[in-house]
Short mmCIF file of the C-alpha atoms (twelve columns), coordinates in Angstrom:
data_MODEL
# 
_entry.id   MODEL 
# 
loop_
_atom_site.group_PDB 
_atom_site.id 
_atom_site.type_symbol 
_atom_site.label_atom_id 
_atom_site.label_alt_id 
_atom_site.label_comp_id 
_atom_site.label_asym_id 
_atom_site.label_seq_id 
_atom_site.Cartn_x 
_atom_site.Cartn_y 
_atom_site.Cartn_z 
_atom_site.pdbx_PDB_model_num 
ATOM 1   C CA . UNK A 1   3.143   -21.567 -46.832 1 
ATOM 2   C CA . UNK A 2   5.372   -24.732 -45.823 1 
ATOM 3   C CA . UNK A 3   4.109   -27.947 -46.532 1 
ATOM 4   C CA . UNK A 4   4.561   -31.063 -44.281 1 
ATOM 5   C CA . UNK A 5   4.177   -34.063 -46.224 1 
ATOM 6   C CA . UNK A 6   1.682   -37.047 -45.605 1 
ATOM 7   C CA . UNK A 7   4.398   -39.690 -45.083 1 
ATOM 8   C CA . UNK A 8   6.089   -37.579 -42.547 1 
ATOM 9   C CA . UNK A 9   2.913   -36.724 -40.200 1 
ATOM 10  C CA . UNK A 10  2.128   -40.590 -40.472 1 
ATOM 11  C CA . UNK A 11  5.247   -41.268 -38.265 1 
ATOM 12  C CA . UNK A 12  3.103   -39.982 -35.427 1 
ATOM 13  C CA . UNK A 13  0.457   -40.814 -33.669 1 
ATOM 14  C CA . UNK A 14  -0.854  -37.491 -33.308 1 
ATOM 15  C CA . UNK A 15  -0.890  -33.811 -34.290 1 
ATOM 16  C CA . UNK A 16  -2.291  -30.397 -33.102 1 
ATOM 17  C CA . UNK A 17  -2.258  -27.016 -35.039 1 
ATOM 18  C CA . UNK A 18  -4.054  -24.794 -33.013 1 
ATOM 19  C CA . UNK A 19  -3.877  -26.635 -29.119 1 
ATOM 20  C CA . UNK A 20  -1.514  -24.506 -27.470 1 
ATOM 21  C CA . UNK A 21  -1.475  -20.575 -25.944 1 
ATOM 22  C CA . UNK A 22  1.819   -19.347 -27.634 1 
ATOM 23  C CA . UNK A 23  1.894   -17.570 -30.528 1 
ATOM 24  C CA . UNK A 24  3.850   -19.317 -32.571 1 
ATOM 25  C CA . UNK A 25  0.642   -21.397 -33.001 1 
ATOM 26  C CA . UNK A 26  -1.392  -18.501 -33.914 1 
ATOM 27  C CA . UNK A 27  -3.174  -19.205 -37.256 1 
ATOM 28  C CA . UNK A 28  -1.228  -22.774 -37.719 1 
ATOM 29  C CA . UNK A 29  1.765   -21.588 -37.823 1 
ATOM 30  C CA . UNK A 30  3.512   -24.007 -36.263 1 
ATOM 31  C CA . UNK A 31  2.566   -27.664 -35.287 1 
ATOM 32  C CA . UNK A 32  3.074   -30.157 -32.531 1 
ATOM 33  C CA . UNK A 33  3.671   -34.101 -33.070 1 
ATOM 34  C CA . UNK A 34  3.043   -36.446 -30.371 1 
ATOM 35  C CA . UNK A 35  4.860   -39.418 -31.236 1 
ATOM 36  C CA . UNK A 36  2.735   -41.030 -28.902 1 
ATOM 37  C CA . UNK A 37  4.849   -41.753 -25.491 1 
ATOM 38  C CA . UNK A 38  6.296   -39.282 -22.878 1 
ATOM 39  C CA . UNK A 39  10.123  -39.327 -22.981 1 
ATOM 40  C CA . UNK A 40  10.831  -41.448 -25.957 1 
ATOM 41  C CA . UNK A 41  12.946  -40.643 -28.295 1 
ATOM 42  C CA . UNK A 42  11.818  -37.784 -30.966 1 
ATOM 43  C CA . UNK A 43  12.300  -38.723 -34.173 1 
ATOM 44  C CA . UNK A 44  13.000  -35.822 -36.541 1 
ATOM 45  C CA . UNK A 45  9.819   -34.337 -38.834 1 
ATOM 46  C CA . UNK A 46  12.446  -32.756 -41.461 1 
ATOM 47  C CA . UNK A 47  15.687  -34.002 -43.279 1 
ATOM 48  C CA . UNK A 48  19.150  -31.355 -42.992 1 
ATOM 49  C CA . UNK A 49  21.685  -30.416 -41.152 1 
ATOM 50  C CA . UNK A 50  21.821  -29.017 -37.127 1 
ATOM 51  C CA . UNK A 51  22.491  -25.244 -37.457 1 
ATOM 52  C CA . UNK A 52  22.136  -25.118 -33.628 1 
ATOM 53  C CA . UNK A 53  20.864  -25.830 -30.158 1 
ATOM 54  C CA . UNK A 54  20.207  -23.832 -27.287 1 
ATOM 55  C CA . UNK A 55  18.896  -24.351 -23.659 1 
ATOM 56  C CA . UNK A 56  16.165  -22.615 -22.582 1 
ATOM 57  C CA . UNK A 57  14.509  -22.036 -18.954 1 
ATOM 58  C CA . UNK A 58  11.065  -23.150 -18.268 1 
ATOM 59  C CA . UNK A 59  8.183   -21.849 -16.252 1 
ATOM 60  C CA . UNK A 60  8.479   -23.704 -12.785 1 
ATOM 61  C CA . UNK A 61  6.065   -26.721 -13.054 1 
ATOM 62  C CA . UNK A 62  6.401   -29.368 -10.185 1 
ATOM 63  C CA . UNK A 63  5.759   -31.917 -13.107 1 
ATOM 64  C CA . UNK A 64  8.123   -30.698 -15.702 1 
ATOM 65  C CA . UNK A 65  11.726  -29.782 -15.869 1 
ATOM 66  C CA . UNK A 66  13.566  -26.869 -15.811 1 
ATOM 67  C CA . UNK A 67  14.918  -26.129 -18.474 1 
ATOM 68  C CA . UNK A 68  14.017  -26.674 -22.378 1 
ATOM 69  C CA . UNK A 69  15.903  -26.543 -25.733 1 
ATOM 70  C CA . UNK A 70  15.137  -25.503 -29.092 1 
ATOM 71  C CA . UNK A 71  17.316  -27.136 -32.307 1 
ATOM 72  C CA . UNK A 72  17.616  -26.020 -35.448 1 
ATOM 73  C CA . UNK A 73  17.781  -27.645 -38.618 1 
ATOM 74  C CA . UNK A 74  18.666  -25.940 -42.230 1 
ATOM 75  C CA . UNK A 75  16.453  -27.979 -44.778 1 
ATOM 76  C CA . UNK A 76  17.429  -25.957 -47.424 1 
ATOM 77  C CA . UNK A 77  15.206  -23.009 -48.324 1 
ATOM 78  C CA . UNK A 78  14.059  -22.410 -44.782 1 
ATOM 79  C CA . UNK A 79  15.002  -23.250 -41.138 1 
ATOM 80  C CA . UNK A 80  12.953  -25.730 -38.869 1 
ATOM 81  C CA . UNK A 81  12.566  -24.842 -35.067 1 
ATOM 82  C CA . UNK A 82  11.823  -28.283 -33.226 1 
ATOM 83  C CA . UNK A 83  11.303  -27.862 -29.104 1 
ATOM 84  C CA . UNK A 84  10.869  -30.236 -26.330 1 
ATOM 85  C CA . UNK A 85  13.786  -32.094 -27.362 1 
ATOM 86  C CA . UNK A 86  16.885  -32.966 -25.043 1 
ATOM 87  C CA . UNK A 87  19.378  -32.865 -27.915 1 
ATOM 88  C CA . UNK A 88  21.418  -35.587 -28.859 1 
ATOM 89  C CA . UNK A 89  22.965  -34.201 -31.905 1 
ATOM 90  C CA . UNK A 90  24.844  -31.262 -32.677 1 
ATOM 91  C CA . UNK A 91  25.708  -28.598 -35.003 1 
ATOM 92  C CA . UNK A 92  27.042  -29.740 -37.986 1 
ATOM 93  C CA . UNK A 93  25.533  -33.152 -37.810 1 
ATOM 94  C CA . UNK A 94  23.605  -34.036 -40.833 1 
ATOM 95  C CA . UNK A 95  19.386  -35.684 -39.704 1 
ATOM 96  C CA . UNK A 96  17.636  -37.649 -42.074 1 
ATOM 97  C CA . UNK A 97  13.509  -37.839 -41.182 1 
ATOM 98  C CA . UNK A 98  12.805  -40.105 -38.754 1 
ATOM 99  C CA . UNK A 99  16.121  -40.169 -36.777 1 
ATOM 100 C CA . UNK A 100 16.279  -39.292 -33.366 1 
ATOM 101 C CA . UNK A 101 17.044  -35.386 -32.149 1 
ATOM 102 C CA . UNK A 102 17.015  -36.505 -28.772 1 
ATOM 103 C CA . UNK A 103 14.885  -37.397 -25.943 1 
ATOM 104 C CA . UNK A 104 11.096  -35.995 -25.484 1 
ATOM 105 C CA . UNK A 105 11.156  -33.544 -22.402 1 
ATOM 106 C CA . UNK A 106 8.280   -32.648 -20.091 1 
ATOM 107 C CA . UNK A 107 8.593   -29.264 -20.417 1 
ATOM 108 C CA . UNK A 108 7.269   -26.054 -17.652 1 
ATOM 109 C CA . UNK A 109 5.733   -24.797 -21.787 1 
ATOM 110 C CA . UNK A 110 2.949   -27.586 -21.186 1 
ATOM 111 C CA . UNK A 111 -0.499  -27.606 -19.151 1 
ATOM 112 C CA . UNK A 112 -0.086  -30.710 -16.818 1 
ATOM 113 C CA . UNK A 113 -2.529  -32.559 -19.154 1 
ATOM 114 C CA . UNK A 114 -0.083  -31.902 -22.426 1 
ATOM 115 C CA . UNK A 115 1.742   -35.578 -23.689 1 
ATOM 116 C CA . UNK A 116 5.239   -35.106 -24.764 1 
ATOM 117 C CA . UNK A 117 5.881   -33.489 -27.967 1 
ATOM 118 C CA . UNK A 118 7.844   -32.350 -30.368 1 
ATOM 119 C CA . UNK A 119 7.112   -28.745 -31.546 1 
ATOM 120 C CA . UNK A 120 7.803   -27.782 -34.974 1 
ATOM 121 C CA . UNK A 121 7.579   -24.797 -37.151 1 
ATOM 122 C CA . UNK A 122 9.578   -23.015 -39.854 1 
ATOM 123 C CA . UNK A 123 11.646  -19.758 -40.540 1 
ATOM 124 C CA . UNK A 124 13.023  -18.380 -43.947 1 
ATOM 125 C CA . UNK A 125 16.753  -18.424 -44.325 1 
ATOM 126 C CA . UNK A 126 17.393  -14.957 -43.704 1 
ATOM 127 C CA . UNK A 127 15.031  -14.861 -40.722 1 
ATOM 128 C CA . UNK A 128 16.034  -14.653 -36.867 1 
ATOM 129 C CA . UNK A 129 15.360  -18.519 -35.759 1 
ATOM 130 C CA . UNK A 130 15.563  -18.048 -32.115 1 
ATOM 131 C CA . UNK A 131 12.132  -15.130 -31.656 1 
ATOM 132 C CA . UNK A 132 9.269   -17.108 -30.157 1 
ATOM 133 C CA . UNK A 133 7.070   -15.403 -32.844 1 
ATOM 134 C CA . UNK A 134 7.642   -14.972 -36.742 1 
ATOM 135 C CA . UNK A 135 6.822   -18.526 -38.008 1 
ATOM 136 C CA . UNK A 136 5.701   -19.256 -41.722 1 
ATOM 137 C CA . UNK A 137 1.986   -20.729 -42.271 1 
ATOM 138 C CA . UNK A 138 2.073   -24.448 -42.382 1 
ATOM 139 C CA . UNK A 139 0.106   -26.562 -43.692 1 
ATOM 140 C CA . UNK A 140 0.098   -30.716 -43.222 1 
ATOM 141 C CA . UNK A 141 -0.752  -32.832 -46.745 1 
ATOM 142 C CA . UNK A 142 -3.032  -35.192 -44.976 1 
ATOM 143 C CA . UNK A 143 -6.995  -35.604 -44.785 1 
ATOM 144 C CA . UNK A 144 -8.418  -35.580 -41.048 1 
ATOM 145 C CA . UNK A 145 -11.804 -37.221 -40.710 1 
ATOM 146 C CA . UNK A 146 -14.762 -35.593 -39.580 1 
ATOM 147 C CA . UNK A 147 -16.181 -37.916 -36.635 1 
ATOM 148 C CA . UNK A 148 -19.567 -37.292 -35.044 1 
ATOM 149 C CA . UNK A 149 -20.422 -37.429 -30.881 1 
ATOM 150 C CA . UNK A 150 -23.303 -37.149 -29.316 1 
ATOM 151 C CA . UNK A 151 -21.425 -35.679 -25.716 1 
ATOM 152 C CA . UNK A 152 -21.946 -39.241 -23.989 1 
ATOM 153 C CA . UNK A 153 -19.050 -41.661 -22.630 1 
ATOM 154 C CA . UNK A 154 -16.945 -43.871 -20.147 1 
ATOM 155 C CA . UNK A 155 -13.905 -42.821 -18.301 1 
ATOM 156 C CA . UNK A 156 -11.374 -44.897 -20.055 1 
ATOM 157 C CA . UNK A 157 -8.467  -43.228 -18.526 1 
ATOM 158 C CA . UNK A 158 -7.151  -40.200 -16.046 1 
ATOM 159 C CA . UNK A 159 -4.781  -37.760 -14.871 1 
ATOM 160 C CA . UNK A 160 -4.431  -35.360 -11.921 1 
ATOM 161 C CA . UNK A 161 -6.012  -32.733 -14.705 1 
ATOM 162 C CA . UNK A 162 -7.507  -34.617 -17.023 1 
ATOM 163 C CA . UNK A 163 -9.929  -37.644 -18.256 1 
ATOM 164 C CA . UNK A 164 -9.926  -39.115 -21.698 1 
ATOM 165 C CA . UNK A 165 -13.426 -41.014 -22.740 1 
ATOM 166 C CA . UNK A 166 -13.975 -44.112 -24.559 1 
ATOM 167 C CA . UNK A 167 -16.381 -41.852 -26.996 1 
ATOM 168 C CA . UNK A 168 -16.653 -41.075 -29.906 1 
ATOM 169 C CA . UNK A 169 -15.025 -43.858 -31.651 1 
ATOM 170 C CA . UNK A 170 -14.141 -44.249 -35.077 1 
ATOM 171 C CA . UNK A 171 -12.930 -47.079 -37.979 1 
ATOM 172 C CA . UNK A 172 -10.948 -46.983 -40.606 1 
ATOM 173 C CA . UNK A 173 -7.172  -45.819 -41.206 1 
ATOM 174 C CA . UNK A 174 -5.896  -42.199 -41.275 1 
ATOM 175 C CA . UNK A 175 -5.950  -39.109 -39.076 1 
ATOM 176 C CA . UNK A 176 -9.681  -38.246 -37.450 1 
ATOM 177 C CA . UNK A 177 -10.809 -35.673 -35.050 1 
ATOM 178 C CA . UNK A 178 -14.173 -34.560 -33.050 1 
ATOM 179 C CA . UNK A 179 -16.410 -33.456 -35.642 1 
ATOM 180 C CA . UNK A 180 -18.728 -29.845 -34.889 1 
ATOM 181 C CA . UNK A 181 -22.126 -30.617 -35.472 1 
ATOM 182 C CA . UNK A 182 -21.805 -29.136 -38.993 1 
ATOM 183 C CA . UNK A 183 -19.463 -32.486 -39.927 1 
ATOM 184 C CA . UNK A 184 -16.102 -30.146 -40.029 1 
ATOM 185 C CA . UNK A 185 -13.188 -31.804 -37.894 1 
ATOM 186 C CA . UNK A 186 -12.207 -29.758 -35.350 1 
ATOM 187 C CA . UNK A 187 -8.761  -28.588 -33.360 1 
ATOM 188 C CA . UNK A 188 -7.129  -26.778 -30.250 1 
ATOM 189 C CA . UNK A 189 -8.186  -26.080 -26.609 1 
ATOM 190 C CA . UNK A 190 -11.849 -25.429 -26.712 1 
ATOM 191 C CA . UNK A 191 -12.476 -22.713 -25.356 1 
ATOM 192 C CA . UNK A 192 -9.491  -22.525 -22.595 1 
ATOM 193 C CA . UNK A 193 -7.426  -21.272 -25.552 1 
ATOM 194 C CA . UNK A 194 -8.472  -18.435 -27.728 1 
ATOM 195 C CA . UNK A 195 -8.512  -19.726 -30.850 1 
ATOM 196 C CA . UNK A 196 -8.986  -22.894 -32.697 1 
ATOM 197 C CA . UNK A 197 -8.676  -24.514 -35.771 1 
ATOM 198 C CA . UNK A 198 -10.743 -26.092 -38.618 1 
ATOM 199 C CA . UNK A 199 -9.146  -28.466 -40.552 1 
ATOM 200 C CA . UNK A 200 -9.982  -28.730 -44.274 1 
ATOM 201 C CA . UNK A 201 -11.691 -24.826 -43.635 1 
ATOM 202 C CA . UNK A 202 -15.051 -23.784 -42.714 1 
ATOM 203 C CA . UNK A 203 -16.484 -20.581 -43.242 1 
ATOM 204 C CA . UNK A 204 -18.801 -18.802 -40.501 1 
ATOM 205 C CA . UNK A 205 -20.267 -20.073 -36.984 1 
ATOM 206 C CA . UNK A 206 -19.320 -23.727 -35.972 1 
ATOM 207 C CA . UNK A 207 -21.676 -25.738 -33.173 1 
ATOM 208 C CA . UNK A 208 -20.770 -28.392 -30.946 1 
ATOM 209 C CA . UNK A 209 -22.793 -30.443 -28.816 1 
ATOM 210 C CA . UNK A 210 -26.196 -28.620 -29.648 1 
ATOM 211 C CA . UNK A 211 -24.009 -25.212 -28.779 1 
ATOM 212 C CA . UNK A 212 -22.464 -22.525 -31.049 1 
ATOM 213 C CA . UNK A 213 -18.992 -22.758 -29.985 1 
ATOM 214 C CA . UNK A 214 -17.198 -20.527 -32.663 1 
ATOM 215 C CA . UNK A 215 -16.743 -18.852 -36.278 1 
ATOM 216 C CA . UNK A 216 -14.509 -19.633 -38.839 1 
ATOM 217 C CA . UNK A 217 -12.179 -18.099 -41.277 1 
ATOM 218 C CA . UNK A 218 -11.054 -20.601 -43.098 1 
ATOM 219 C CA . UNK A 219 -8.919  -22.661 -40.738 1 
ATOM 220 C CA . UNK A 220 -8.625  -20.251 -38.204 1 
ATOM 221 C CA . UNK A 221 -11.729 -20.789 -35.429 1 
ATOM 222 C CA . UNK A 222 -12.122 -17.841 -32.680 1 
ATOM 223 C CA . UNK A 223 -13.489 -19.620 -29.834 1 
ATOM 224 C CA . UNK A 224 -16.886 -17.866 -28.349 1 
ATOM 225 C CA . UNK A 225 -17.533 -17.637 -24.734 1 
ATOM 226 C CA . UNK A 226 -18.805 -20.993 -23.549 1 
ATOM 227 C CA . UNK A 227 -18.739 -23.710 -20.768 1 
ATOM 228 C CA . UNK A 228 -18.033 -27.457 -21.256 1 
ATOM 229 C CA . UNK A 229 -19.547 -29.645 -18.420 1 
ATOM 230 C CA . UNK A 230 -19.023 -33.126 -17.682 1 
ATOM 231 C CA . UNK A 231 -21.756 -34.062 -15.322 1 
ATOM 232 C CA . UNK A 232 -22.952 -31.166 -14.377 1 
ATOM 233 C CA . UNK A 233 -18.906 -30.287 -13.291 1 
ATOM 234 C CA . UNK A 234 -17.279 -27.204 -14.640 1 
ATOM 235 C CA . UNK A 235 -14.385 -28.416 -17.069 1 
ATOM 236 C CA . UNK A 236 -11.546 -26.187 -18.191 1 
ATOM 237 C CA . UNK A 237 -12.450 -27.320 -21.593 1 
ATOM 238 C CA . UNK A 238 -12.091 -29.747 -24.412 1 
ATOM 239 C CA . UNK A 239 -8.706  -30.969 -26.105 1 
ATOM 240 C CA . UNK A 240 -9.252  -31.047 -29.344 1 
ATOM 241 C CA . UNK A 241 -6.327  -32.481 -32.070 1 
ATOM 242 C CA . UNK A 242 -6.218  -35.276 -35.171 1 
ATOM 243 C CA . UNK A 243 -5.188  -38.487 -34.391 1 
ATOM 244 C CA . UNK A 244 -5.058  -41.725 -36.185 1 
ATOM 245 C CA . UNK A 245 -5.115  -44.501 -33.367 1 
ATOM 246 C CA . UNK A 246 -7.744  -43.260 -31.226 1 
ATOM 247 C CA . UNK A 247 -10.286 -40.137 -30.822 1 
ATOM 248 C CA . UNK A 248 -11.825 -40.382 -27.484 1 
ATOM 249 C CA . UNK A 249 -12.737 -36.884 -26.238 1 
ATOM 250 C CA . UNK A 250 -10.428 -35.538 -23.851 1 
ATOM 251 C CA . UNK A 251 -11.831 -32.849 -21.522 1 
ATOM 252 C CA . UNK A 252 -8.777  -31.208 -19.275 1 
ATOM 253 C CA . UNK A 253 -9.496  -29.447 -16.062 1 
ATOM 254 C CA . UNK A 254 -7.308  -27.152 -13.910 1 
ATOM 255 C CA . UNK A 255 -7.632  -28.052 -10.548 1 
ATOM 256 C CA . UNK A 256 -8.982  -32.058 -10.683 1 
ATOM 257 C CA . UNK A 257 -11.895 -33.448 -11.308 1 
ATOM 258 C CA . UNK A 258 -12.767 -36.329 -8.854  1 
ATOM 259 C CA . UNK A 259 -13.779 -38.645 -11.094 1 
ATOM 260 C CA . UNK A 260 -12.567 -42.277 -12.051 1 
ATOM 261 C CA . UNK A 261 -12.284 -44.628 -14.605 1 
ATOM 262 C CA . UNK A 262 -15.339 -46.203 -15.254 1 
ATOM 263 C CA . UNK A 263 -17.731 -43.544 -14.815 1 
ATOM 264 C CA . UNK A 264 -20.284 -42.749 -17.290 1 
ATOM 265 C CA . UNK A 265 -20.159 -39.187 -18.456 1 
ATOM 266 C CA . UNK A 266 -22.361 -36.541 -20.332 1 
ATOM 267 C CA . UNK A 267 -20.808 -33.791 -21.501 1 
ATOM 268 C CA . UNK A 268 -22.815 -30.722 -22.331 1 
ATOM 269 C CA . UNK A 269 -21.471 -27.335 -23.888 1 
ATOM 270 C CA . UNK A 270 -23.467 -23.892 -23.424 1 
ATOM 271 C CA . UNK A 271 -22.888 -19.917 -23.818 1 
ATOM 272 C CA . UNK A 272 -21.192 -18.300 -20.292 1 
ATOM 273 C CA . UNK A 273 -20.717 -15.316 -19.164 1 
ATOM 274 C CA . UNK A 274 -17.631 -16.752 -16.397 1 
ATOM 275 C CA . UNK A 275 -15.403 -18.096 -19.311 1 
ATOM 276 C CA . UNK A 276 -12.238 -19.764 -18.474 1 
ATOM 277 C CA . UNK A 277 -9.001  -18.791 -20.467 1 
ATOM 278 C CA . UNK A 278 -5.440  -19.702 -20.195 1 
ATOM 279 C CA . UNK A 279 -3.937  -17.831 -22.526 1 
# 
């Protein structure tokens, strides 16, 4: 198990575990760490020196570009994979945290709803850094707070595929997420992804909305077979990650959504047999 430290996730504004179909996020095994604007610059989450970079082609996406990169860092005992950064360094240069790899790309790797990001996970020494698959369990050294909603909001913002509420709101400093009715804070693409995430741990079935939506091992969540509605309209699901300037529920759809900002919302979860996966 890796540990990212406290200090270092606090240099974003937001992080995700589980929110993503690729398998290097099965089971947490990798995270990714919005710094909270698409194509800044990406400040580095580890301290070392560039082993590498390579350029990598993308799924065609008419919003993204075609081609991503992967750089690697030796911190030591282990190797870092960071992606979705246009390099600006090189191998041999030395990176302290916080200085900048590069630019953030909009990479083909994203849904259209997906903000720029930097993902990160980590390799032993010895291991092959460049498979898509093989990363070590990682775990972030920061609390995420549990925050309650009752399904209800305003359209405080929107893209071609997606609509981010004003709701549920929160005080306070730190990292928070959308709490399951059980008060456990909750991560990943529910339920257009697979699986999910609990953060802090849970054991057994988790409810959201009124609606069991999963069970939990631990941190891992396997999403059940279930429909998220906003007004009555068929959503591709909930985006679920911790953040520490701002919570509102952000429900993602695949082919629009038709509505605007300003509209009043009530979003409603319940078991399907027509569920809706991307992965």
């Amino acid at each position: 198990m890796v540990t990212l430290c406290g200090d270092v996730v606090a240099r974003y504004e937001r992080f995700s575990l589980y929110n993503s179909p690729y398998p290097a996020h099965d089971r947490g095994r990798a995270v990714d760490l919005y710094p909270g604007e698409n194509g800044a610059p990406a400040p580095s989450p580890v301290a070392g020196e560039v082993l590498d970079t390579r350029t990598v082609r993308c799924p065609p996406r008419p919003y993204a570009v075609d081609e991503d990169h992967l750089v690697l860092v030796d911190t030591g005992d282990r190797v870092a994979r960071v992606l979705h950064v246009d390099p600006a360094v090189s191998p041999g240069d030395g990176v302290a945290v916080g200085d900048s790899l590069g630019t953030l790309v909009r990479s083909g790797f994203f849904g259209r709803w997906v903000d720029d990001h930097l993902h990160l996970g980590f390799r032993d020494a010895d291991a092959n850094p460049y498979r898509a698959s093989g990363s070590l369990p990682l775990r972030l050294d920061v609390a995420v707070e549990p925050v309650a909603w009752d399904g209800t909001g305003t359209v405080a913002a929107v893209g071609p595929t997606h609509v981010r509420l004003d709701a549920p709101t929160r005080t306070g400093d730190g990292f928070a997420a959308l709490a399951s009715d059980e008060g456990v804070p909750l991560d990943g693409g529910l339920a257009h992804y697979g699986g999910g995430g609990a953060f802090g741990g849970h054991e057994g079935p988790l409810s959201l909305l009124g609606c069991v939506v999963g069970t939990a091992d631990g941190r891992d969540v396997a999403w059940g077979d279930v429909a998220v509605r906003a007004n009555e309209r068929r959503a591709t699901g909930l985006s679920l990650f911790a953040s520490r300037v701002g919570i509102g529920a952000k429900l993602v759809f695949h082919e629009g959504h038709g509505f605007a900002v300003g509209d009043e919302l009530r979003v409603t979860v319940a078991p399907t047999d027509d569920r809706i996966r991307l992965d």
